[in-house]
VOROZA-778722 format. One record per residue: residue number from 1; residue in three letters; x, y, z of N, C-alpha, C in turn. Coordinates in Angstrom, 2 decimals, padded with zeros to 5 digits. Layout:
residues N
{NUM; ALA; {X; Y; Z}; {X; Y; Z}; {X; Y; Z}}
...
end
This chain:
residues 188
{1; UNK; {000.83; -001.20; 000.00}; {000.00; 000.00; 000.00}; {000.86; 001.26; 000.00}}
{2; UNK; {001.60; 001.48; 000.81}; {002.55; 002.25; 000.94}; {003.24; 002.92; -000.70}}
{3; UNK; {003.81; 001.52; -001.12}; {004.47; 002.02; -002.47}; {003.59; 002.34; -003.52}}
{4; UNK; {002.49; 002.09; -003.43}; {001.27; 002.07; -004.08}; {001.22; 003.69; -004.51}}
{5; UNK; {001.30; 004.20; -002.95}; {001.17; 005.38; -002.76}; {002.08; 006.52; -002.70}}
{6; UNK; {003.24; 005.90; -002.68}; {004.59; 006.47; -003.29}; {004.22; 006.86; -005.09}}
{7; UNK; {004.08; 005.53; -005.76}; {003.83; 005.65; -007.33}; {002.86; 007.20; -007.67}}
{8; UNK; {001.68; 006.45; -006.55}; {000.43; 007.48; -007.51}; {001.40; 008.98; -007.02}}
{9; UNK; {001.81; 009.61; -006.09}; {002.43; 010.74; -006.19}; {003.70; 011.13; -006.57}}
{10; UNK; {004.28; 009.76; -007.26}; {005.54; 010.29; -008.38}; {004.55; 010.24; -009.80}}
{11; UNK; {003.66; 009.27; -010.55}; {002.78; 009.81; -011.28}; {002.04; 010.87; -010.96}}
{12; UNK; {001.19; 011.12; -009.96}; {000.85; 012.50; -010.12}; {001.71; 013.90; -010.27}}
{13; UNK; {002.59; 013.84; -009.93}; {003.57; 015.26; -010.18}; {004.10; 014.86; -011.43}}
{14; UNK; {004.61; 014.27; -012.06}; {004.84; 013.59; -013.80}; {003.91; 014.52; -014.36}}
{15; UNK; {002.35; 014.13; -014.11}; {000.90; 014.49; -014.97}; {001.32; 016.58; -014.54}}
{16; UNK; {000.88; 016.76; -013.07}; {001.87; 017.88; -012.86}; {002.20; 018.62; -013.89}}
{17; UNK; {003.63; 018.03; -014.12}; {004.84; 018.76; -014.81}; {004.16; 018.77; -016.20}}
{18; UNK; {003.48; 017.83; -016.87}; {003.17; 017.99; -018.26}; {002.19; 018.96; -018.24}}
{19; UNK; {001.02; 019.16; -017.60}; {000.47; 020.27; -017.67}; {000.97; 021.66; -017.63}}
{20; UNK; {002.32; 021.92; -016.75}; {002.99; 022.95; -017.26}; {003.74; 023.25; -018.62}}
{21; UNK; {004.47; 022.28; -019.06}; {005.22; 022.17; -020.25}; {004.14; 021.66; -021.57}}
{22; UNK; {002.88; 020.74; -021.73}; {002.67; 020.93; -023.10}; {002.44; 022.08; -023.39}}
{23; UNK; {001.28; 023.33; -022.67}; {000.67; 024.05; -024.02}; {001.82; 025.10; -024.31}}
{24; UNK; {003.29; 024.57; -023.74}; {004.14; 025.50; -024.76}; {004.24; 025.06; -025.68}}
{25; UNK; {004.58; 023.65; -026.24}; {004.15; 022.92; -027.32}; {003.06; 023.03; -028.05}}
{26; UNK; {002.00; 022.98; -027.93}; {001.14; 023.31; -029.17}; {000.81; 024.84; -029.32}}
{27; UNK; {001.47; 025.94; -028.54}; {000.66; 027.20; -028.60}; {001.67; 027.55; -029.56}}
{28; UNK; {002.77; 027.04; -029.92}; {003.58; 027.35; -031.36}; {002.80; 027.07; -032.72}}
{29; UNK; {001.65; 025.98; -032.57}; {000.41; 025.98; -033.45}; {-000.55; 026.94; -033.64}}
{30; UNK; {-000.37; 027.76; -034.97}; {-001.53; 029.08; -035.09}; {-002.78; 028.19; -034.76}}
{31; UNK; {-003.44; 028.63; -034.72}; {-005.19; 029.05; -034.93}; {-005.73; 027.60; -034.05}}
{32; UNK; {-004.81; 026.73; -033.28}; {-005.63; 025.34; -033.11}; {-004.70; 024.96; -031.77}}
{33; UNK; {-003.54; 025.78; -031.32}; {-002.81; 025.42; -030.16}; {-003.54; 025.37; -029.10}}
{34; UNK; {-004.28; 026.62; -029.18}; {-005.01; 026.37; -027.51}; {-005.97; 025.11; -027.76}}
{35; UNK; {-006.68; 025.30; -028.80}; {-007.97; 024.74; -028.77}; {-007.65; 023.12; -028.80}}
{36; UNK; {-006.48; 022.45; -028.93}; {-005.90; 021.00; -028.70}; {-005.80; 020.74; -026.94}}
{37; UNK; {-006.22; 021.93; -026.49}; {-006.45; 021.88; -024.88}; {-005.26; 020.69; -024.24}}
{38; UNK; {-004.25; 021.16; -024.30}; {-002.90; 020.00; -024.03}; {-003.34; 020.12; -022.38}}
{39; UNK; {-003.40; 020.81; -021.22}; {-003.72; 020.78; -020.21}; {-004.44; 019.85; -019.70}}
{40; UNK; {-005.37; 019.18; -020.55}; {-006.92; 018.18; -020.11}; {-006.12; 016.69; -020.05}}
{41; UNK; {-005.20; 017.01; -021.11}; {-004.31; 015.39; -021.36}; {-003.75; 014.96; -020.10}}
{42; UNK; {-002.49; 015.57; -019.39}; {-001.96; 015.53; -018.39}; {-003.14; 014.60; -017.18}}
{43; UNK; {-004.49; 015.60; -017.35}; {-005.01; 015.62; -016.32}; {-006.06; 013.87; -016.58}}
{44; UNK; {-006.31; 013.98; -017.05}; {-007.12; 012.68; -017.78}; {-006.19; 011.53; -017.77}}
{45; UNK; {-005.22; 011.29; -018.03}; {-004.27; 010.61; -017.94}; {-003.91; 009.89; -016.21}}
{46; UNK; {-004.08; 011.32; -015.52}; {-003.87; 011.29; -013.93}; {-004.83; 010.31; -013.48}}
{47; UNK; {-006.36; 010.79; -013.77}; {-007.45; 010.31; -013.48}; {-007.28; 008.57; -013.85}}
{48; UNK; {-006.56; 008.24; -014.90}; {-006.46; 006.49; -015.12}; {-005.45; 005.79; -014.23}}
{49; UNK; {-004.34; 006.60; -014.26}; {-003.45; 006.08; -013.44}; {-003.18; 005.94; -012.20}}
{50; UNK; {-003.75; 007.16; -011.20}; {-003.70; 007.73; -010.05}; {-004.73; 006.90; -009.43}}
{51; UNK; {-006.33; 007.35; -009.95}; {-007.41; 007.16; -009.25}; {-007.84; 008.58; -009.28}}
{52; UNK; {-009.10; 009.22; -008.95}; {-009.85; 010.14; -009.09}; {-009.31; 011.07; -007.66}}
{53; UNK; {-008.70; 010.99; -006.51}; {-008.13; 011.96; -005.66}; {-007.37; 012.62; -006.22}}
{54; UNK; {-006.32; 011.69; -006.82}; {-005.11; 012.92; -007.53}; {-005.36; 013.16; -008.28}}
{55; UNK; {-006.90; 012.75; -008.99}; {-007.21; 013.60; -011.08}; {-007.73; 014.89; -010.53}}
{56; UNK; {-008.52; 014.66; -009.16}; {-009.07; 016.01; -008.71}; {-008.26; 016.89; -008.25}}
{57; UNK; {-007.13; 016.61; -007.78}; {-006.19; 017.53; -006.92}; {-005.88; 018.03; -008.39}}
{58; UNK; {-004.93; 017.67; -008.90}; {-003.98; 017.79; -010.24}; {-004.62; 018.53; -010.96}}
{59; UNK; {-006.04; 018.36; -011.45}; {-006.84; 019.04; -012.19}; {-007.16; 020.18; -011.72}}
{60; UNK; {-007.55; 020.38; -010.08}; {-008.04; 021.66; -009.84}; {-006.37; 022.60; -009.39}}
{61; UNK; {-005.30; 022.31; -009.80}; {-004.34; 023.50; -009.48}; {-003.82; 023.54; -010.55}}
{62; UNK; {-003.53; 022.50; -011.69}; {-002.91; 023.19; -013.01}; {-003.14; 024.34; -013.45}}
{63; UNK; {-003.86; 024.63; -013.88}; {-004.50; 025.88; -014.51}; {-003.79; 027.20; -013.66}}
{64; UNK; {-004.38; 027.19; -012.05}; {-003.94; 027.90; -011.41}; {-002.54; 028.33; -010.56}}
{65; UNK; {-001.53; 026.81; -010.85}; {-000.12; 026.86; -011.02}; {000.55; 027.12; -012.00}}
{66; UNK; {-000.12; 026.94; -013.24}; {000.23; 027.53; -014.68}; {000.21; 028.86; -014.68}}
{67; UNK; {-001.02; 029.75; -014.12}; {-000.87; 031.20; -014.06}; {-000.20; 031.52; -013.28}}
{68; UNK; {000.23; 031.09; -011.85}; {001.50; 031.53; -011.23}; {002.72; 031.62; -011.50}}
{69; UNK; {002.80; 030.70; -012.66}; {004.58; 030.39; -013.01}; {004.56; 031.28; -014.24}}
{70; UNK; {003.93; 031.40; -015.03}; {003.32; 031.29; -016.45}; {003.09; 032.64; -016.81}}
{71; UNK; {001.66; 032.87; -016.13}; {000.60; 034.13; -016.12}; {-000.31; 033.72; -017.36}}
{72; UNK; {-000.71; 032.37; -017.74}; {-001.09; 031.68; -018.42}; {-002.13; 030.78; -018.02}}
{73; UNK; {-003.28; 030.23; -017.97}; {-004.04; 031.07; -018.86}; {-004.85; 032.12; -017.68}}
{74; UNK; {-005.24; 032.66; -018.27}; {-005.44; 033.96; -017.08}; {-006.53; 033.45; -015.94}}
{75; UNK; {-006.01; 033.90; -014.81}; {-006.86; 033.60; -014.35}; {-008.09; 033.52; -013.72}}
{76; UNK; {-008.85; 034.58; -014.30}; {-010.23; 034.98; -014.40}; {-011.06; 035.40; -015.55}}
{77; UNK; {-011.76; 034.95; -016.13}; {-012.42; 033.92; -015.51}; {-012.20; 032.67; -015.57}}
{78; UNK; {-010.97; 032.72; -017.14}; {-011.04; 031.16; -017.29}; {-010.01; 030.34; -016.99}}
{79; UNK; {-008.92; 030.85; -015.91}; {-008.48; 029.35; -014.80}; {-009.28; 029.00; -013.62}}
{80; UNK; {-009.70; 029.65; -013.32}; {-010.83; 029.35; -012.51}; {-011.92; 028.25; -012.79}}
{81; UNK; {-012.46; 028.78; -013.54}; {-013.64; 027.86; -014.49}; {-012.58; 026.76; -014.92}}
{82; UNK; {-011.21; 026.45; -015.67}; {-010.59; 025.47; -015.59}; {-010.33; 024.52; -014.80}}
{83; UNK; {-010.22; 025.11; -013.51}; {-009.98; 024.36; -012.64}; {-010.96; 024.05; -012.19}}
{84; UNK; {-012.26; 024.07; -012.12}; {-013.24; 023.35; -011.81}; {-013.35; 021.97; -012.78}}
{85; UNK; {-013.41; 022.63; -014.25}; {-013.37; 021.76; -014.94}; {-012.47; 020.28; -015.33}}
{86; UNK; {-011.04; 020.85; -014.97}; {-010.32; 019.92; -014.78}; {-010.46; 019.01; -013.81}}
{87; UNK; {-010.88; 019.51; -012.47}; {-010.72; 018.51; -011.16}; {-012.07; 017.79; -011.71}}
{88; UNK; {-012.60; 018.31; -012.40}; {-014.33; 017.12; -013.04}; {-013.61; 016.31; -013.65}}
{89; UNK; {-012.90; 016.62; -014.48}; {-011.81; 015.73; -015.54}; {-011.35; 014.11; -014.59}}
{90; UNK; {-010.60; 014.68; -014.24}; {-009.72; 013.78; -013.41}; {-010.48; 012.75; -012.15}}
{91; UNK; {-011.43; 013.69; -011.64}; {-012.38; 012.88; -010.82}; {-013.40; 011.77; -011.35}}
{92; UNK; {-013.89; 012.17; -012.70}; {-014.76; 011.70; -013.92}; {-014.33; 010.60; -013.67}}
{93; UNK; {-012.66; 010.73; -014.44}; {-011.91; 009.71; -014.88}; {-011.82; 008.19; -013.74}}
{94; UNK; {-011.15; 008.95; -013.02}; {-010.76; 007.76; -012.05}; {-012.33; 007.00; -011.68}}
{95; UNK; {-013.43; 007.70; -011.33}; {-014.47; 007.24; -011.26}; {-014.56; 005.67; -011.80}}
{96; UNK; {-014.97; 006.27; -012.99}; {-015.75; 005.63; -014.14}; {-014.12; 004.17; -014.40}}
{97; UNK; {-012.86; 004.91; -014.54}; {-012.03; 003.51; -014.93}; {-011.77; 002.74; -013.82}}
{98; UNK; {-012.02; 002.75; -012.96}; {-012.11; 002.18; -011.43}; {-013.46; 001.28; -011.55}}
{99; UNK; {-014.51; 001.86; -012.09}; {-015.89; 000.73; -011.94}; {-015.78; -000.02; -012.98}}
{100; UNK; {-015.02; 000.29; -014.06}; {-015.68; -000.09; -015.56}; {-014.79; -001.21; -015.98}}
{101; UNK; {-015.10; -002.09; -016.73}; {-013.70; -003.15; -017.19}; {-013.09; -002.64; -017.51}}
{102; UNK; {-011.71; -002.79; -018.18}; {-010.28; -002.40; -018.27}; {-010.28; -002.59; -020.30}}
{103; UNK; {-011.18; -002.65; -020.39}; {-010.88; -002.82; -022.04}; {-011.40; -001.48; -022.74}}
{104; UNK; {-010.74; -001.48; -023.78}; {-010.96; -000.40; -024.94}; {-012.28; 000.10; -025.03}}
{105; UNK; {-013.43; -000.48; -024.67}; {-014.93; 000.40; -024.28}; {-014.72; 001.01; -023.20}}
{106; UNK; {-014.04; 000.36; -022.07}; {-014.03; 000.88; -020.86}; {-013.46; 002.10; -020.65}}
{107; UNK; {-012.21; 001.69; -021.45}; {-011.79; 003.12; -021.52}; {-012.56; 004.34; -022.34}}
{108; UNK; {-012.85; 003.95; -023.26}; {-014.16; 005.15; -023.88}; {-015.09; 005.87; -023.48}}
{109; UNK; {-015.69; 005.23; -022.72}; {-016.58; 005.04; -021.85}; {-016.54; 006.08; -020.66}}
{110; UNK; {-015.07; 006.14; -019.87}; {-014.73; 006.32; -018.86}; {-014.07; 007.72; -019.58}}
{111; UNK; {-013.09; 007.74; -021.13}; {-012.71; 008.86; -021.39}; {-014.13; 009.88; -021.62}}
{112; UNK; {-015.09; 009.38; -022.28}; {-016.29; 010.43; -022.88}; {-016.79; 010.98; -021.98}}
{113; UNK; {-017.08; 010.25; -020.38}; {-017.73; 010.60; -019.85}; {-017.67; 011.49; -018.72}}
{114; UNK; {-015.98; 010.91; -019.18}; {-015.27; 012.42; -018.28}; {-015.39; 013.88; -018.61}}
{115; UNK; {-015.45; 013.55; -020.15}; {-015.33; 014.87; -020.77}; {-016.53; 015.25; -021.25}}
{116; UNK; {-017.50; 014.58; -020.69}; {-018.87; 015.60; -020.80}; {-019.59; 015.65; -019.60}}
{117; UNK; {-018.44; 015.26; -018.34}; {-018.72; 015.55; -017.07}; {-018.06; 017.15; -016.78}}
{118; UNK; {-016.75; 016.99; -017.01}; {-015.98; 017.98; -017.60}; {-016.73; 019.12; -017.92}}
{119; UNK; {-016.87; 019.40; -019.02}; {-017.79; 020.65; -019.76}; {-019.10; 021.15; -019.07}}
{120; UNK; {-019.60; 019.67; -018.15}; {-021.07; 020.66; -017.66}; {-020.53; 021.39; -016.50}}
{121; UNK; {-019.68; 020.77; -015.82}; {-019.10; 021.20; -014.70}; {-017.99; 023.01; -015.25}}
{122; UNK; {-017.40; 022.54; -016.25}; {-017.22; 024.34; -016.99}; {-018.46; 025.04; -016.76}}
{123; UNK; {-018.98; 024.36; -017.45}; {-020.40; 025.65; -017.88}; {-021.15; 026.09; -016.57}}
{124; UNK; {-021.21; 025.17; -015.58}; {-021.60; 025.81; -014.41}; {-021.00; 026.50; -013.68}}
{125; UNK; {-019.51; 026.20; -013.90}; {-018.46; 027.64; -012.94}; {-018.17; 028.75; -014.06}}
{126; UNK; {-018.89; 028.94; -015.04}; {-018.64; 030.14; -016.19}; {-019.77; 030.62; -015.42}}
{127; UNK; {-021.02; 030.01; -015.50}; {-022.54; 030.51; -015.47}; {-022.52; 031.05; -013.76}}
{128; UNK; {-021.67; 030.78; -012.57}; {-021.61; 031.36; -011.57}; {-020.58; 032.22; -011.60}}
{129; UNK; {-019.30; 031.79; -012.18}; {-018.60; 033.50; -012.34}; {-019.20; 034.79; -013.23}}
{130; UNK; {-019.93; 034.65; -014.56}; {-020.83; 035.33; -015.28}; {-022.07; 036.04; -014.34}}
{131; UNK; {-022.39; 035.59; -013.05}; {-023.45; 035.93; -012.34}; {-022.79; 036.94; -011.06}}
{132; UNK; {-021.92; 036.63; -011.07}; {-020.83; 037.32; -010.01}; {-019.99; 038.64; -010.28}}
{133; UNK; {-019.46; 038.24; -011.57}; {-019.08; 039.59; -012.11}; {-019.77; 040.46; -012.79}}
{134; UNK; {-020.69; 039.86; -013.20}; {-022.36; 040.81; -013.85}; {-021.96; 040.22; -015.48}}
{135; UNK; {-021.14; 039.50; -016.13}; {-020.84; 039.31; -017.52}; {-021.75; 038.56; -018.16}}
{136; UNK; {-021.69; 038.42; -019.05}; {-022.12; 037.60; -019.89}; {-022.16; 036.09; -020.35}}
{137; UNK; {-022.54; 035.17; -019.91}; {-022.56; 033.85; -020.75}; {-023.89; 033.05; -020.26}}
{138; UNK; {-024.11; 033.18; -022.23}; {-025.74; 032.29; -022.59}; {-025.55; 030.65; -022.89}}
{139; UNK; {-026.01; 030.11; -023.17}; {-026.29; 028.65; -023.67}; {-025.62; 028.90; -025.08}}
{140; UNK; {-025.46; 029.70; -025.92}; {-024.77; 029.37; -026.57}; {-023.02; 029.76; -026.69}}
{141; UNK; {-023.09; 030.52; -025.73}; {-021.65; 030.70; -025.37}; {-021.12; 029.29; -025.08}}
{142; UNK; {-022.12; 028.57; -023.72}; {-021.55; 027.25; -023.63}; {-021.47; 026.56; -024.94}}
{143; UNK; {-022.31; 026.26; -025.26}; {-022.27; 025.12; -026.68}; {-020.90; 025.27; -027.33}}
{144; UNK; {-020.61; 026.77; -027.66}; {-019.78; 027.25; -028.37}; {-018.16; 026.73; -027.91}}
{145; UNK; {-018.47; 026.82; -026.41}; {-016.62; 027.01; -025.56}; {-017.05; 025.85; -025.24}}
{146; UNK; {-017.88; 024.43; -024.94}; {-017.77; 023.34; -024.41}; {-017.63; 022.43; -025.74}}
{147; UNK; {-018.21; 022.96; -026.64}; {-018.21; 021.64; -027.96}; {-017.53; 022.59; -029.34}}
{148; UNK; {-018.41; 023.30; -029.69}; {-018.09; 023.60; -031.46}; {-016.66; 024.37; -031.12}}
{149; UNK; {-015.96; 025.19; -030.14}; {-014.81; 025.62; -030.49}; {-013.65; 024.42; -030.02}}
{150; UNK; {-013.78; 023.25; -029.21}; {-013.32; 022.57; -028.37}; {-012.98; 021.00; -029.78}}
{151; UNK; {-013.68; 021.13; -030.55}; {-013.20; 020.05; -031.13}; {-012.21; 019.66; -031.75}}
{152; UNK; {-011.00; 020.25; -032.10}; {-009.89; 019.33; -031.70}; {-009.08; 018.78; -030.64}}
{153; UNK; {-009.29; 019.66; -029.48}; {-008.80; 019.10; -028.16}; {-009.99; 017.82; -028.05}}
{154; UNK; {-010.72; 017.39; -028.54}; {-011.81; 016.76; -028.75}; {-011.42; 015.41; -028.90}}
{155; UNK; {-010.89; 015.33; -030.73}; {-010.38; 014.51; -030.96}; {-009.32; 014.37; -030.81}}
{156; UNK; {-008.65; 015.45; -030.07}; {-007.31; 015.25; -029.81}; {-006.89; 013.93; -028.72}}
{157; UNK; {-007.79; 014.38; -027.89}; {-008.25; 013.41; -026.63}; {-008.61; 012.02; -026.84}}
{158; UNK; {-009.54; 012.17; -027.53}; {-010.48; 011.06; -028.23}; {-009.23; 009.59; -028.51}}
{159; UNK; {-007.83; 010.52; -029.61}; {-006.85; 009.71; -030.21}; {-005.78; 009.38; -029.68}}
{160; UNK; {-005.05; 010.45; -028.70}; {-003.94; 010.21; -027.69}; {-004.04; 009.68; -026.38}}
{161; UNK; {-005.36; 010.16; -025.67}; {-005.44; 009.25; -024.32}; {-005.57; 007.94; -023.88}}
{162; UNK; {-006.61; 006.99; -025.52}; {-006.84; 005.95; -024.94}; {-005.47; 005.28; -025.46}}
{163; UNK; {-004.56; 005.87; -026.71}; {-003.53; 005.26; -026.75}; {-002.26; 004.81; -025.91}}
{164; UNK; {-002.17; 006.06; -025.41}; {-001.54; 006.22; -023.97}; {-002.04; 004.98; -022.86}}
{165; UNK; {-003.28; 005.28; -022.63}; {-003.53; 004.24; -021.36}; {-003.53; 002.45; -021.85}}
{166; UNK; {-003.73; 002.34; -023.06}; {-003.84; 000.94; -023.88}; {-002.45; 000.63; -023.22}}
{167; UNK; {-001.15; 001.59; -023.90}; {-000.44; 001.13; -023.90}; {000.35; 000.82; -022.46}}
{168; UNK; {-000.25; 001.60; -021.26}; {000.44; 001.41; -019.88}; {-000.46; 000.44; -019.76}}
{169; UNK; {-001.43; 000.06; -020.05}; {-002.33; -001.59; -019.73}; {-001.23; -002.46; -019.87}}
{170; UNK; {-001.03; -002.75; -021.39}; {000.08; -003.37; -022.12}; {001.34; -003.80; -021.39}}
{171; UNK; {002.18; -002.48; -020.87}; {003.07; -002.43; -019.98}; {002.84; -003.36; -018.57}}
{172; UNK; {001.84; -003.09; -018.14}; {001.29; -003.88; -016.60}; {001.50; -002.59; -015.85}}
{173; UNK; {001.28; -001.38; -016.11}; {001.68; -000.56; -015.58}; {000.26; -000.24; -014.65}}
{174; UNK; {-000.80; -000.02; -015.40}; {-001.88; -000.01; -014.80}; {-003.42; -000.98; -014.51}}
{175; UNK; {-003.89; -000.85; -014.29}; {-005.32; -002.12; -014.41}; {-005.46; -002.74; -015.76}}
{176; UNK; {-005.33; -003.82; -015.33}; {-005.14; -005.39; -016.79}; {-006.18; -005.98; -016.40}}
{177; UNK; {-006.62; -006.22; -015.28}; {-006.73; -007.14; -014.62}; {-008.23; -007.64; -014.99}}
{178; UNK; {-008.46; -007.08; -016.04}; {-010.02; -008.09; -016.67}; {-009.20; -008.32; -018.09}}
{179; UNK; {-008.41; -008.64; -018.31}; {-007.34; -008.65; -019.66}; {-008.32; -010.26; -019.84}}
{180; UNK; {-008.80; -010.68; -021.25}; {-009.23; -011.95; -022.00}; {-008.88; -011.90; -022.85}}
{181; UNK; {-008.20; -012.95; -023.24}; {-007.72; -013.09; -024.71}; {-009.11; -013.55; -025.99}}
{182; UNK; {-010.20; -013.89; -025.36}; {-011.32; -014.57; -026.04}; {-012.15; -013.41; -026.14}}
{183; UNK; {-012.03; -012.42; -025.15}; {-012.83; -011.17; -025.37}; {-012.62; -010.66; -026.57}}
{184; UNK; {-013.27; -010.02; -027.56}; {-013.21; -008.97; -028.74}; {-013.05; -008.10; -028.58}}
{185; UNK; {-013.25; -006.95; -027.31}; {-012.81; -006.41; -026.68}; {-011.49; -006.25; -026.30}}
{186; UNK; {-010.94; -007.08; -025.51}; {-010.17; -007.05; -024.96}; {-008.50; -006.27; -025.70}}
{187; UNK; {-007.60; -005.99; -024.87}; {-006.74; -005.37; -025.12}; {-005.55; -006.59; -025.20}}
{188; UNK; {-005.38; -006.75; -026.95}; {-004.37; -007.65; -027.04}; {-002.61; -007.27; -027.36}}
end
């Protein structure tokens, strides 16, 4: 148990550190850097490996350790609202891959549902900071900043996370442990 718990907090500061260092990496991408949302990866990632305490911790201070070091991304309204959203991320995550089998639905399953746990949980800390500062945001602002501007961090997600976690399955790094070779499913 102990080392158990050694791991999840040398993986969680790993997930950490990448949330500081990708979106210097893709923000060298015109018109689509931010919107590949490299921040959510780190954190989603946490949520499979960790368990949902450290997707929530990890998730709710990136954003707001990023603007301390950084001054990136700002942080009002939207590290704030990030960090709600993220600690949904990461909490989602561990949730759902903790109940769910360990195979390639599971993980789908557990990634989608993070990330449309994720977004409602945005839209409700936009829709209470918007009520607080007297600003503005309608239903279609959400639609807009949770889905139609968000879709390549979308599929960005969609294509790198479950690859990532397939492959620490693979490794024995993380939960195998419904691994069938007779399953169709299953992760061979």
């Amino acid at each position: 148990m102990k080392n158990e718990n050694v791991k999840n907090v040398v993986n969680a500061a790993l997930c950490l550190a990448l949330c500081m260092v990708l979106p210097f990496l893709t923000g060298q991408i015109p018109q689509i850097g931010s919107a590949l949302s490299p921040m959510h990866i780190p954190v989603l990632i946490c949520g499979f490996i960790c368990g949902w305490p450290y997707g929530l911790v990890i998730g709710f201070i990136a954003p707001l350790l990023r603007f301390m070091l950084f001054g990136m991304p700002p942080v009002f309204p939207t590290g704030i609202a990030m960090a709600f959203e993220l600690a949904a991320y990461g909490t989602a995550t561990g949730i759902l891959y903790k109940k769910l089998p360990k195979t390639i639905s599971g993980i789908y399953i557990s990634l989608i549902g993070s990330m449309l746990t994720g977004r409602i949980v945005w839209g409700i800390a936009m829709t209470v900071i918007a009520g607080v500062s007297q600003a503005q945001f309608s239903f279609q602002a959400f639609l807009a900043g949770a889905f139609l501007n968000a879709v390549p961090g979308i599929i960005c997600h969609l294509i790198l996370v479950p690859v990532i976690i397939i492959a620490l399955q693979k490794a024995h790094v993380i939960g195998y442990e419904h691994y069938s070779p007779a399953r169709p499913d299953s992760l061979n």
